[in-house]
N, C-alpha and C positions, 0 to 999 in steps of 0.2 A: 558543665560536666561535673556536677559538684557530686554529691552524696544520692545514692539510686533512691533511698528513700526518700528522702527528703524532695528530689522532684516528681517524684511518684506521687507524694503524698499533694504538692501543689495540683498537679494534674488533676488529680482524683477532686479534692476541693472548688475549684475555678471550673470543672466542664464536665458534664454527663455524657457520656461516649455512647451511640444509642447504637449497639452492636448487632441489631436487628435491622440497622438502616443501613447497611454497605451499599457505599457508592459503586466499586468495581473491584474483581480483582486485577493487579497488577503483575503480570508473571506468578511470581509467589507472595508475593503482597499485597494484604487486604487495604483498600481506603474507607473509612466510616466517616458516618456524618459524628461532628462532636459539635456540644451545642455548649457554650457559657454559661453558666447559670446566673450572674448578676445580670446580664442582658438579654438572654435567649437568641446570642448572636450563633448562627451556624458557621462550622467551619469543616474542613476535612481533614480528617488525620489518618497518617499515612504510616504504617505498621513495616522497619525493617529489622532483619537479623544485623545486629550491633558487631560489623567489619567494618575492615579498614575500605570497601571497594564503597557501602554503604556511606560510611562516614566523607569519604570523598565525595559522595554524590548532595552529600548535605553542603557540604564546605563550596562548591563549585553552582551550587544552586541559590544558596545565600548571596553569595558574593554577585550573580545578575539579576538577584531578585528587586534591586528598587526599582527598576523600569516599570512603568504601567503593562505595558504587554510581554510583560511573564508573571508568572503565578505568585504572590507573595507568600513568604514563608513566613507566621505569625510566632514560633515558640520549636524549640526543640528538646527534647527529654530522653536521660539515657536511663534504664532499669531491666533487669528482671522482669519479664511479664510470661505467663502463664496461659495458654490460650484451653481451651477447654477437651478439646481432641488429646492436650499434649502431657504425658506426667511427670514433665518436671518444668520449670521457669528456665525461659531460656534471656541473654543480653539482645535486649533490642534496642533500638530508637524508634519514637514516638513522635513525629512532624506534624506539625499543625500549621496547617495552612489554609489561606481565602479559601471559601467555598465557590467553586463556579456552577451556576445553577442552568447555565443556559447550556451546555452539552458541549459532544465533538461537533467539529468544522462540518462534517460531514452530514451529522444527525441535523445539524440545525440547514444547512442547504436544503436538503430531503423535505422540510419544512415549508420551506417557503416555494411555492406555485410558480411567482413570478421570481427569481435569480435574475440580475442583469450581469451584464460585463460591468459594470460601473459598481457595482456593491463586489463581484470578484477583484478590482481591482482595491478598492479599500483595504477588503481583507488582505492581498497580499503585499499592502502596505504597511500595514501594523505585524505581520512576520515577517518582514524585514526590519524595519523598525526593532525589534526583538535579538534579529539575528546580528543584524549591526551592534546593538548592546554586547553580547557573548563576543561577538568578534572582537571590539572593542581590547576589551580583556583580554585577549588570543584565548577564546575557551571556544573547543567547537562543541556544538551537541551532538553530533554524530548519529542523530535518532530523528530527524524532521520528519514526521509525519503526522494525518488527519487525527489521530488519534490521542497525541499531545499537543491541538491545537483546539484550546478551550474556552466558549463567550462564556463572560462573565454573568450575566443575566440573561432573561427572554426578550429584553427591549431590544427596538429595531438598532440601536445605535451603541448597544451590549459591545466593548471592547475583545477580542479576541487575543487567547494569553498564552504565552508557550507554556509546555510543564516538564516534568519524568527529565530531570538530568541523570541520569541510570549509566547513560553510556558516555556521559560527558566529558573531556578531557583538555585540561593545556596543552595547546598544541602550539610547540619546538620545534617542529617542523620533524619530529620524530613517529607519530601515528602511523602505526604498525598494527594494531591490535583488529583484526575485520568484523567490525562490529556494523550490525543492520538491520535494517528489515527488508525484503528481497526487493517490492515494487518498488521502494525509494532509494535503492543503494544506487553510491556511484561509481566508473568503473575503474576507478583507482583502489576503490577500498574492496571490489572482488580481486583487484591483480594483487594488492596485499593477501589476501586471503588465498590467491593460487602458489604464489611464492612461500606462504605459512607453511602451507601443506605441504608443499613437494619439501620443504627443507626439513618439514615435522619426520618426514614417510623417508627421508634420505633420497629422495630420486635427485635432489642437488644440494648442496654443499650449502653450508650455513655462511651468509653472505657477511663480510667485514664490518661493511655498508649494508643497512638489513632496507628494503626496498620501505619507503614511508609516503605518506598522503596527507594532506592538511585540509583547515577548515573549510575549502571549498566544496569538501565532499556537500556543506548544506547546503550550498547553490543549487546542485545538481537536485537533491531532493527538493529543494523549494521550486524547482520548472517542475518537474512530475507532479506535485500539488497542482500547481498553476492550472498544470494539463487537465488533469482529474476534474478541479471543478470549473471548467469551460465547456466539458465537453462529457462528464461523469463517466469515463473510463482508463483504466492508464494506459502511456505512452508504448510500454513495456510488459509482456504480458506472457504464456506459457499454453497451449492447452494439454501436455504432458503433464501428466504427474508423475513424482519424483522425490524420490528423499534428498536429494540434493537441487539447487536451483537448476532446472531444465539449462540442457545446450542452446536450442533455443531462443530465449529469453534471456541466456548469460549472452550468447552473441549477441542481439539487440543490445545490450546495454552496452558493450565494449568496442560496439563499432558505433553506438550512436543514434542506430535505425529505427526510426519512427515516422506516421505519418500524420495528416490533415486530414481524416477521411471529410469528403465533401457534405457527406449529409447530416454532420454535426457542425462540420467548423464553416461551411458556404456565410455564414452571419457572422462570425468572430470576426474582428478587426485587424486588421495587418501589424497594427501592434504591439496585440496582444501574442498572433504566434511569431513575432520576433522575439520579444521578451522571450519566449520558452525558446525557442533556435539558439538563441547566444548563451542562456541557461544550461542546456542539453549540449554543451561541447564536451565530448570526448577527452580534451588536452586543458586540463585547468588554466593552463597560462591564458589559454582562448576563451574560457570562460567570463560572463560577467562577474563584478568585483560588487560583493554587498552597496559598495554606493553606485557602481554603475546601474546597479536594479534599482535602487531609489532616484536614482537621475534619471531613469530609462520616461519617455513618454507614455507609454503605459498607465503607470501612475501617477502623472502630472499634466495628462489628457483634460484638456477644459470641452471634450467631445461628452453627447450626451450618456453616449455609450449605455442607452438605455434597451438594446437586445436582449430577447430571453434567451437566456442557456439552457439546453436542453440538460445539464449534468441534474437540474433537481429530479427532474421527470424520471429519467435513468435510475437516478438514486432511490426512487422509490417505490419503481416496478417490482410486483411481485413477491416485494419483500417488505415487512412491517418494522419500525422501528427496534421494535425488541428482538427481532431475528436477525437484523443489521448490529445490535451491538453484543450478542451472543455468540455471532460470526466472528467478530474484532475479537471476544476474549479467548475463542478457542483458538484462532489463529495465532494470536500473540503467543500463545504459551509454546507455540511450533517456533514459529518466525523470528523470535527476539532471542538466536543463542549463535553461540561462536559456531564459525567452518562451516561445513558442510551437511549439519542435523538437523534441514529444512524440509518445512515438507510444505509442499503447496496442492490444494483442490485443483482437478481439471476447471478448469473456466466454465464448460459447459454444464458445471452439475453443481458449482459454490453457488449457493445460496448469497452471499452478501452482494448485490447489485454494484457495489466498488470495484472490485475487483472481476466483473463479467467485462466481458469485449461488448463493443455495441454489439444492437440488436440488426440482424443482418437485413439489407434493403431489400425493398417488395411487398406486398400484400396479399396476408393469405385470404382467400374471401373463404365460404362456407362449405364449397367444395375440395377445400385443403388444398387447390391449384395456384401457386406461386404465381403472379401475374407480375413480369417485369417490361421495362422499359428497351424495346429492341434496338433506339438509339443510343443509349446509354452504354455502352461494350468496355468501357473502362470499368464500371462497378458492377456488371456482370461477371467479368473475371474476377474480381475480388472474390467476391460471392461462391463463384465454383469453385475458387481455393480452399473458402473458408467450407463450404462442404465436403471436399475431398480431407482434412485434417479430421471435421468429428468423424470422418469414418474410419481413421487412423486411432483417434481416441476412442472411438468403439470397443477396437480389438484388442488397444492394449492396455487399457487402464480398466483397473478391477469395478464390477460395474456391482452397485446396490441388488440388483434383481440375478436370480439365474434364472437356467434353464429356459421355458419359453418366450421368457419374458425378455430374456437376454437375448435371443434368436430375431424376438420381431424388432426390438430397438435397431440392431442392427442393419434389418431387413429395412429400417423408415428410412436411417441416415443414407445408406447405400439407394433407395430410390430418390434420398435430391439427389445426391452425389450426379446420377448419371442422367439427371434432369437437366442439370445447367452444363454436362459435359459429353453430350451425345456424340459430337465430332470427333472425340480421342479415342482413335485407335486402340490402344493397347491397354485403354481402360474396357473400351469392347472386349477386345482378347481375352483378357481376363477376365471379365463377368465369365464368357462363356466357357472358359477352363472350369469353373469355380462351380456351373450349372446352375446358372442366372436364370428366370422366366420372365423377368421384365417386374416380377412384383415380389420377389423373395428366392432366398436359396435354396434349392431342395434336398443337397446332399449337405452333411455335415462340414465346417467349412474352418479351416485351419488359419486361425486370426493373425497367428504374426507374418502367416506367408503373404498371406492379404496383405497386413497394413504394410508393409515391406514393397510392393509390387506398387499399391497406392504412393507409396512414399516419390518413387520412378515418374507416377502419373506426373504429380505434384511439380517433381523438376524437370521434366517436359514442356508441363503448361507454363510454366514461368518462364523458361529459357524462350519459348514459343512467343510470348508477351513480349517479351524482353526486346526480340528482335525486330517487333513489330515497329 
């Protein structure tokens, strides 16, 4: 931290910063490719405003950088720099660090055809590995996800590196602060975030003892990884949208609730969703302990564990690489901020394949008639649940199209709806309150009365299930 010029001027000297080649941006910070000029070695430098929450993130980044699976930090610089939008020089730091050329976790699964459980289980061998490091240290990163989980290169055997200490902290067993991103969060660090609020807003009293959470929180995000790429959907999911994380989806997380659907996981191995079962504990103390997940079988399986996972397949319906990681930076600039200022896509209209629920069982042949299996009545039900919700999200989430276009969407979702639900009475009822003709509405049709009445359908049929 010596003199601004003076490591300016090294900077400038040792590396040509190719400001036309940005790798991403990061919230509000840019990464560029910066290349050596004595060697034409690339690396990436990472542009922050020169604070104490920044320089933290250097110092706690540094400090687990010599492990092979996290990103090395090669140089840091502190200066004045000027960006070209801005009219005056503002204090930044300038990080220079390994270049990872082979991409996120994500982008690179999407890549490859065949995915095994045996290459899944590597990878979530080397982030733990990572995460054992930072533990080590008592540093949690607080931020586990696909998106700071980066290979080194495009070889088959490319090391996979943690990065973004951003939200990184010593953890004293004092972690208060609700820091997240909603698919990965766990639900210690939402009941920090509900206790913030209510004590922010006064609805309770500012606690002696202020309620805290520790490094475990990346357990919990390293099963929902786990989850994701076995099966390329998460555990934990919304089809509300909402500026604040869906009820929903905050229940799922705080009671735990997730399942096996059968026509992804029927091939996964009983070890792999135990690993995720004892990950995915509700009560830390019951959670696996970073060496318990390195001791777990899972990853010291001499099985061939050479099954395909369907998570590539998933990951790259529909969606092309560059629409998958233009997904990631719009969402991040939502997702990556304190409390309650989230805002998440309906499931059924996000474009990024990660974040979509499977695709629902059956096949359409060319006459658009869903042809399913009559022995099958456990994933039938599913099915008519997950059709009765998008006709709740029909009604109430703001839809891209109006007018007619908005009419017949509705009119499609509401024909499965009462395709896979013919039996329910008081879905009957109300078609025919609503002036149903079997193929669309004909009178103009009052959406939240709807989804409100649907809502009833919904915990009918489940309680109905339930008893069965």
């Amino acid at each position: 931290e010596g003199e601004h010029s003076a490591v300016t001027t090294a900077l400038k000297h040792s590396s040509c910063i190719a400001e036309s080649r940005a790798l991403c941006w990061v919230v509000l910070q840019k990464v560029f490719v910066c290349v050596k000029k004595s060697s034409q070695e690339r690396f990436a430098l990472k542009i922050l405003l020169d604070r104490p929450k920044a320089r933290n993130e250097v110092r706690l980044h540094m400090m687990c950088a010599t492990h092979p699976n996290i990103v090395q930090i090669i140089e840091v610089y502190a200066n004045s720099v000027q960006f070209p939008h801005e009219s005056s020089p503002r204090a930044r730091l300038l990080i220079v660090m390994e270049m990872m050329e082979g991409g996120e976790l994500f982008h690179r699964i999407s890549q490859h055809r065949h995915f095994t459980e045996k290459q899944a289980s590597q990878v979530t061998k080397q982030i733990a590995l990572a995460l054992q490091h930072c533990h080590s240290l008592n540093i949690a990163h607080r931020d586990l996800k696909p998106e700071n989980l980066l290979f080194k290169d495009n070889s088959l055997d490319a090391p996979v590196k943690l990065c973004d200490f951003g939200f990184a902290k010593v953890d004293q067993g004092d972690l208060m602060t609700p820091q997240f991103t909603p698919y990965y969060v766990a639900p210690q660090v939402l009941e920090a975030q509900r206790r913030h609020q209510k004590e922010k807003s006064g609805i309770i009293p500012t606690s002696p003892t202020p309620y805290t959470y520790n490094k475990s929180c990346d357990l919990w995000s390293l099963g929902v990884i786990i989850y994701v790429m076995l099966c390329g959907y998460p555990p934990f999911y919304s089809k509300h949208h909402s500026r604040t994380i869906p009820k929903d989806m905050r229940k799922k997380i705080m009671t735990g609730s997730f399942e096996f659907p059968e026509e992804e996981w029927s091939q996964i191995s009983e070890m792999a969703k135990d690993i995720v079962r004892k990950l995915l504990k509700v009560k830390p103390e019951e959670r696996l302990t970073i060496e318990g997940v390195l001791d777990h079988p899972w990853l010291n399986s001499t099985e061939a564990l050479d099954n395909i996972l369907p998570s590539a397949q998933l990951m790259m319906d529909k969606a092309m690489v560059a629409g998958i990681q233009q997904a990631h930076a719009e969402q991040l600039a939502n997702m990556r901020i304190q409390d309650l200022k989230v805002s998440l896509k309906p499931l059924h209209s996000v474009n990024n394949p990660i974040l979509r629920k499977r695709k629902l069982l059956g096949t359409k042949p060319k006459d658009g008639v869903y042809i399913h299996d009559p022995e099958n009545g456990s994933n039938d039900s599913n099915v008519a649940l997950e059709k009765l919700r998008d006709v709740i999200a029909q009604c109430i989430l703001p839809q891209a199209g109006k007018g007619e276009n908005e009419d017949e969407k509705l009119n499609e979702v509401m024909q499965e709806a009462w395709k896979y639900n013919r039996e329910c009475k008081l879905l009957r009822d109300t078609l025919q309150s609503f002036s149903w003709n079997g193929r669309g509405f004909t009178d103009k049709v009052d959406r939240l009365k709807l989804a409100e009445i649907v809502k009833q359908v919904i915990e009918e049929q489940t309680n109905s299930h339930d008893s069965q």
